[in-house]
N, C-alpha and C positions, 0 to 999 in steps of 0.2 A: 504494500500500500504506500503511497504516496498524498502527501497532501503538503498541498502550495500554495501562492500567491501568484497571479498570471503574470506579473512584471519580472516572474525567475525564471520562465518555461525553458528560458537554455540552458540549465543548468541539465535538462532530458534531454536534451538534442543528442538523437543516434541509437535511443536505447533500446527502441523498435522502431521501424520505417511508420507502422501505422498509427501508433503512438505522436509520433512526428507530425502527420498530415491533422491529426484529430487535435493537437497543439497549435500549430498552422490555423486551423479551421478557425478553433476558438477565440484565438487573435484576431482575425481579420475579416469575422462576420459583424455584418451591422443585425442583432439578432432584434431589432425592435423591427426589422424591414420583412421578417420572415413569419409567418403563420404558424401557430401552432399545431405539431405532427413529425412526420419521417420527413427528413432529407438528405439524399444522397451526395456522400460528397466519393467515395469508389466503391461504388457497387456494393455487393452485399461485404467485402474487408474492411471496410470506414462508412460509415452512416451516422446521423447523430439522428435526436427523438427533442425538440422542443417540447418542454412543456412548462404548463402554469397548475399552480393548485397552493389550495392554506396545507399547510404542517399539520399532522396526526399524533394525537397522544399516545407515549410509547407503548403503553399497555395495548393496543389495538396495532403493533406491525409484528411480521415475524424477520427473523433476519433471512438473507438471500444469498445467492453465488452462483458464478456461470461458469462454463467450463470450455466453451466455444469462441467469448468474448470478451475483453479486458473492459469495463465499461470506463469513461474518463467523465466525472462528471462538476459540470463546472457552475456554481451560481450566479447568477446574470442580478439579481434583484431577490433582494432579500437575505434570511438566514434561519439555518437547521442545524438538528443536532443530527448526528447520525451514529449509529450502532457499530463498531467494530470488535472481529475477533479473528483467528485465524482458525483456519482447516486443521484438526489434530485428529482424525479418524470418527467424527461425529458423527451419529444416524442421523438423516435430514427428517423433520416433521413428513415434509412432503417430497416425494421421490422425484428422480431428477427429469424434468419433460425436457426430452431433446428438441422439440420443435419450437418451443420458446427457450431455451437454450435457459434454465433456472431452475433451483430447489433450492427448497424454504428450512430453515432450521427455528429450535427456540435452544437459546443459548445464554450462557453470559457472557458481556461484553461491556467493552469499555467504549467510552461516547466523546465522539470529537464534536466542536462544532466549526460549521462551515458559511462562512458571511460570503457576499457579494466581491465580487473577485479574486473566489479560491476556487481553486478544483481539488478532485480527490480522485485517483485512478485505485481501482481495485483490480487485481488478478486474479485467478482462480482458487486460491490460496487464501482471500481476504473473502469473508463470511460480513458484508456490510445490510444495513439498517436505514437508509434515506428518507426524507421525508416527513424528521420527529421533531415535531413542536420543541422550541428552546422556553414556553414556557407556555404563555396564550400562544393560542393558532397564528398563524401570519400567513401573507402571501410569497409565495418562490414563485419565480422564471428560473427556469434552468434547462442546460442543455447537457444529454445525456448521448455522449458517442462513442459508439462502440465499431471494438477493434478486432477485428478476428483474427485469432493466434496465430494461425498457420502463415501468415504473411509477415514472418519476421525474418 
């Protein structure tokens, strides 16, 4: 796991090509010019997922992990807390759906939180939480893009 501030992102230049481009993206999108939803930025290896929504009390998420996608996700407006822990041989709550490329665990974990102009990349290895209210509900913009492993 990683988590930043976007004015360091070269401090990841080179670490994955798709990582790179999803860096790239986030930098040099005007995301107020863009609709909420999928947009391709290489085909199904680099995609990102705008979205808007209030923060959820953490009692109501489970934690998540993908194993096809590194997700990079970056907050444009706003701030969250989010769930993290790492892969130690854990049975997931909910088995792994290949076709949404995710599985759900309930774990303990420690909580980062994430303001407006950080991102946080999770790997396969990082069992993360998005989306948890830092206290009352608020509103996020954020942009979620994902990187598919194999194109490193």
């Amino acid at each position: 796991m990683i988590v930043d501030k976007i004015e360091n992102i070269g401090l990841y230049k080179g670490l994955h090509k798709g990582i790179d481009k999803a860096l790239a993206y986030i930098k040099n999108t005007n995301f107020d010019a863009l609709p909420v939803g999928k947009h391709e930025i290489d085909g199904d290896a680099v995609f990102a997922i705008l979205k808007e929504y209030p923060t959820k009390p953490i009692e109501d998420q489970l934690m998540e992990s993908h194993i096809k996608y590194i997700d990079v996700q970056y907050v444009i407006e706003g701030v969250e807390h989010m769930g993290v822990t790492m892969k130690s041989g854990q049975d997931p709550k909910k088995a792994y759906d290949p076709e949404d490329d995710y599985m759900l665990f309930e774990e303990p974990y420690d909580i980062i939180t994430v303001k407006a102009g950080m991102y946080a990349i999770f790997f396969p290895d990082d069992i993360h939480m998005p989306e948890v209210t830092t206290g009352a509900p608020s509103n996020v913009k954020k942009v979620v893009v994902k990187v598919k492993i194999q194109n490193s």
